[in-house]
TORKOL-4160 file (C-alpha; in steps of 0.2 Angstrom, whole numbers, padded with zeros to 4 digits, m for minus):
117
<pt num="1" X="0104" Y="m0101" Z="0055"/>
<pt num="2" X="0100" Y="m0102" Z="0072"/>
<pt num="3" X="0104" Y="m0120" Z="0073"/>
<pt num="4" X="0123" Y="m0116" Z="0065"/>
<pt num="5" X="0127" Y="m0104" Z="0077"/>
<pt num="6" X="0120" Y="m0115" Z="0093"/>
<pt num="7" X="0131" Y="m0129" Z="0084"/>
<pt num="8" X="0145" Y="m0136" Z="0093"/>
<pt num="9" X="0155" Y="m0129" Z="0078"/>
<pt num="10" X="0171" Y="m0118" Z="0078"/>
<pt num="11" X="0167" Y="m0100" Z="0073"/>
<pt num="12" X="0176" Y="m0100" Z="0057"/>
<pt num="13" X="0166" Y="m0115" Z="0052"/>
<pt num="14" X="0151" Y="m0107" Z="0059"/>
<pt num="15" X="0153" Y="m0093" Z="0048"/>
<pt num="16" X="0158" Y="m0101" Z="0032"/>
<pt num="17" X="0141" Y="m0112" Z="0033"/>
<pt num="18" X="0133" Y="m0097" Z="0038"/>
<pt num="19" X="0140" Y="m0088" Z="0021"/>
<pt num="20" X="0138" Y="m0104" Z="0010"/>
<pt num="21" X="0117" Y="m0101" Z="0016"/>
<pt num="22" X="0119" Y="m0085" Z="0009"/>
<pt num="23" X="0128" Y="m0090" Z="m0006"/>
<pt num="24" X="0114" Y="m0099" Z="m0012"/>
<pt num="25" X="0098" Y="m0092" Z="m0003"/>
<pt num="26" X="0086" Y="m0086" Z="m0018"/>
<pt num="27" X="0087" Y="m0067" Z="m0012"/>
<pt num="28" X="0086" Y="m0051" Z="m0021"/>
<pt num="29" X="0099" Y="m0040" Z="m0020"/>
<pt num="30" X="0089" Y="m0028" Z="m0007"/>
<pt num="31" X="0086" Y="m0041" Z="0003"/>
<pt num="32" X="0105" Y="m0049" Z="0002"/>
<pt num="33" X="0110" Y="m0031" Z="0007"/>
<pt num="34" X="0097" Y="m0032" Z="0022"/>
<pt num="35" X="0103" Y="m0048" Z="0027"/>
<pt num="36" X="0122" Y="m0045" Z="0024"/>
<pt num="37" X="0118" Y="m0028" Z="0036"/>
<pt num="38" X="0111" Y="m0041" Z="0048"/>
<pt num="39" X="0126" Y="m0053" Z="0049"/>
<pt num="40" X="0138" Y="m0038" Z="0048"/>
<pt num="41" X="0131" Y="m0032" Z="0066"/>
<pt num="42" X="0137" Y="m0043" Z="0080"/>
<pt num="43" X="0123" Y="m0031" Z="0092"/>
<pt num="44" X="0107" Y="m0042" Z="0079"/>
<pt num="45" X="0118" Y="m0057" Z="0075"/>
<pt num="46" X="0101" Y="m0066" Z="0083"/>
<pt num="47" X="0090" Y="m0052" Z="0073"/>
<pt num="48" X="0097" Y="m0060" Z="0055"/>
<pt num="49" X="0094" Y="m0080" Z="0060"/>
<pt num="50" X="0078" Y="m0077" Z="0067"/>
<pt num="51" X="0071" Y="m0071" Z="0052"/>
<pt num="52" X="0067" Y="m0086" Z="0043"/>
<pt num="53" X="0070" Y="m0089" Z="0023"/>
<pt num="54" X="0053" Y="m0092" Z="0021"/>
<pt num="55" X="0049" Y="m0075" Z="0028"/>
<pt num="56" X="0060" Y="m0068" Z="0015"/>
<pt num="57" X="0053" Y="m0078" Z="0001"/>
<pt num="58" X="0035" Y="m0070" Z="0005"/>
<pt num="59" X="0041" Y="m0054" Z="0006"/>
<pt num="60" X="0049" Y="m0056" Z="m0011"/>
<pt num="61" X="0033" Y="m0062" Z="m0018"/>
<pt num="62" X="0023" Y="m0048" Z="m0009"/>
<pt num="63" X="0037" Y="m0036" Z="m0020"/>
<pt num="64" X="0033" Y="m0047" Z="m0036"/>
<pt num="65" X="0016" Y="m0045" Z="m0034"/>
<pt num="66" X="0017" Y="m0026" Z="m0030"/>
<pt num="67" X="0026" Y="m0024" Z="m0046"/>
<pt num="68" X="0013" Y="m0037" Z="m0056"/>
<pt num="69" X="m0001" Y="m0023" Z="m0051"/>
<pt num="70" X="0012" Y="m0008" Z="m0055"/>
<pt num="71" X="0012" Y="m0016" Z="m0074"/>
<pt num="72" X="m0005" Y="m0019" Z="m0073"/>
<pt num="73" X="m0009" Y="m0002" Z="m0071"/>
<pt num="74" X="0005" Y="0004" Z="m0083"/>
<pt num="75" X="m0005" Y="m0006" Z="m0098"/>
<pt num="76" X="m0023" Y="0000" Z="m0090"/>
<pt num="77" X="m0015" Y="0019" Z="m0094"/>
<pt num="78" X="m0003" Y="0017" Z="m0106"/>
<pt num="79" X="m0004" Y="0003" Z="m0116"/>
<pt num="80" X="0004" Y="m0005" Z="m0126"/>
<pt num="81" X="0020" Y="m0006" Z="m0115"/>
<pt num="82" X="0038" Y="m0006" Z="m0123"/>
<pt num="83" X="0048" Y="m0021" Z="m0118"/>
<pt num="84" X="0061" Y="m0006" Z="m0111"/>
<pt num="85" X="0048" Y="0000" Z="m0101"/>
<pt num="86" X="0043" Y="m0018" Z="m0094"/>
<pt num="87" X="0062" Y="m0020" Z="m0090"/>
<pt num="88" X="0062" Y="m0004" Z="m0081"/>
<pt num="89" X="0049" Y="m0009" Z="m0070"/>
<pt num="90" X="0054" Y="m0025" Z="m0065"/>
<pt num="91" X="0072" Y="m0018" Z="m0063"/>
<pt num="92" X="0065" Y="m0003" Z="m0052"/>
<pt num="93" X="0072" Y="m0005" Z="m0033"/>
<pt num="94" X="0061" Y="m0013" Z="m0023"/>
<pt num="95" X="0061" Y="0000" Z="m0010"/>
<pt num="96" X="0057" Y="0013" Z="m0023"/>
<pt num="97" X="0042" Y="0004" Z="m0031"/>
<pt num="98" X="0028" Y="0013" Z="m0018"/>
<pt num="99" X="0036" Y="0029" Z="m0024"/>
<pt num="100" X="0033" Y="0022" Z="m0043"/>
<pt num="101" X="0014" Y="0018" Z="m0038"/>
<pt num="102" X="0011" Y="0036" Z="m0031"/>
<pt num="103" X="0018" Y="0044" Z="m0046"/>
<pt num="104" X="0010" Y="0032" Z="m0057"/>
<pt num="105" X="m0008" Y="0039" Z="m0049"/>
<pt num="106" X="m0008" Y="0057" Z="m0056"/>
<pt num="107" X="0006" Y="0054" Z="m0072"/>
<pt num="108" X="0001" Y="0060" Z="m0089"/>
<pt num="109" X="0012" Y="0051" Z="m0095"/>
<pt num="110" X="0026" Y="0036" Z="m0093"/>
<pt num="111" X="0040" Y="0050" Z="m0094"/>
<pt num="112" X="0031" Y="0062" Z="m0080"/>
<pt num="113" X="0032" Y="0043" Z="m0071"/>
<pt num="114" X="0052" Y="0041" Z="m0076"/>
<pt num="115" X="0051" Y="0027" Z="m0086"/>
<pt num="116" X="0052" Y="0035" Z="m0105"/>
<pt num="117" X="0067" Y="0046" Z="m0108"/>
């Protein structure tokens, strides 16, 4: 990204390569939110191309292994897990899942942890 916008290229043409990157960068949708914050913000235009995809892709793995343990734990408690239950899980925000895990410690049960009806 930094490299787009040191480009000799017109700011419309800066922009749309800066949006086709984000188009196809394998982001979930917290993360495209926190990016498309980023780029939004002319004050931390710099702040959004300096942090790197690959950054992004290990925080996105650190999620996905946050919510491996999660499940983990889930079947350690409750097993066996409903497929709805998995889907829940995984469909949890990502901001919301170090909520999940401290409920998860003291729960009863998987509707005291919200993921029953």
């Amino acid at each position: 990204m930094e490299k787009i916008i040191a480009s000799p290229e017109s700011p419309r043409r800066q922009m749309l390569l800066c949006e086709c990157v984000q188009a196809y960068a394998p982001l979930d949708d917290s993360q495209r939110r926190e990016l498309d914050t980023l780029f939004n913000d002319p004050q931390r235009r710099t702040a959004a191309m300096a942090k790197t995809w690959s950054e992004m892709g290990e925080e996105k793995g650190r999620v996905e292994a946050y919510r491996d343990l999660i499940l983990l734990q889930l079947e350690t408690r409750f097993s066996p897990l409903s497929e709805p239950v998995r889907q829940r899980v995984q469909n949890w925000p990502a901001e919301k899942l170090r909520d999940l895990a401290k409920t998860l410690a003291t729960a009863q049960s998987l509707k005291e942890v919200g993921l029953e009806d």
